[in-house]
C-alpha positions, -999 to +999 in steps of 0.1 A: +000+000+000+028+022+011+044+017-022+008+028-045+008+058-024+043+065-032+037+058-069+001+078-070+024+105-057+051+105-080+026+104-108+005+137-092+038+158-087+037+164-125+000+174-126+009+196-094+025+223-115-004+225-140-037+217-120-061+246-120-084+227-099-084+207-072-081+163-079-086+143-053-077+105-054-090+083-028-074+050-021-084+021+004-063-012+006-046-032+039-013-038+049-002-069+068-040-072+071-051-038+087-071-015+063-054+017+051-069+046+034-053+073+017-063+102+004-043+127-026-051+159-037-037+179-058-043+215-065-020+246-084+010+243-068+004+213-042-002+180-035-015+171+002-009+129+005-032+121+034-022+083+050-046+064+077-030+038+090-041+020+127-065+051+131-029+072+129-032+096+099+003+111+085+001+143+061+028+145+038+022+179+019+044+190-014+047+225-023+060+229-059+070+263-063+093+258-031+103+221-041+099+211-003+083+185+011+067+179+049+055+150+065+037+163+096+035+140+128+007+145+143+012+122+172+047+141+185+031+172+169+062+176+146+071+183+109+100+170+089+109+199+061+126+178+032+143+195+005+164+182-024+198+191-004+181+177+026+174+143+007+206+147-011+222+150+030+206+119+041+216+095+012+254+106+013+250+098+055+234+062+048+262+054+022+290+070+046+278+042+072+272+013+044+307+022+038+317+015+074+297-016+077+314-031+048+349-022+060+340-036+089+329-068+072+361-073+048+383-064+081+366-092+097+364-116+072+409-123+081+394-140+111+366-165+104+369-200+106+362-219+073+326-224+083+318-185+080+328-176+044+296-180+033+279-166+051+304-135+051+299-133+014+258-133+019+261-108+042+287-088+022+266-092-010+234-078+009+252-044+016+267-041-013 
């Protein structure tokens, strides 16, 4: 479900730019058996992706003419601003420490009994 939303998203930033009035897409599905509905609108400028899931609703709003994202938590009453630089930030991080696990793996790998090579080399092909 996740994944559709993401996708009806992606498809709706193009139309964000463009849209004179308002579309809204409703969508209703489950995920590991719980029902989740979402709801996408998208208006001049904007798209507001609207997420229920466990009677918890996420916003994630997109404002086009600012090319930012938030994703408002409503629980911790908290918003996450993501830009492209922001986005950019967070990928180079997760490689930097992908990176590290990896050095740590080959580092290792001097030490392990014949037993462990394969399962060094599963492990080493799942990071890399």
């Amino acid at each position: 479900m996740k994944r559709l939303v993401g996708a009806a998203a992606g498809l709706l930033l193009g139309a964000a730019g463009v849209s004179s009035a308002a579309t809204v897409i409703e969508l209703e599905g489950t995920d590991n058996g719980q029902p989740v509905a979402s709801n996408v609108t998208v208006n001049a400028g904007w798209i507001q992706i609207a997420v229920e899931d466990g009677g918890v609703v996420t916003h994630i709003l997109y404002d086009a003419s600012a090319d930012t994202a938030y994703i408002v938590d409503h629980l911790e009453k908290a918003y996450t601003e993501l830009t492209e630089q922001g986005i950019e930030q967070i990928g180079n991080q997760i490689q930097a420490m992908m990176a590290q696990v990896q050095a740590q793996l080959n580092q290792s790998a001097g030490a392990l009994t014949e037993a462990q090579p394969a399962h060094h080399n599963a492990m080493s092909g799942t990071l890399g």
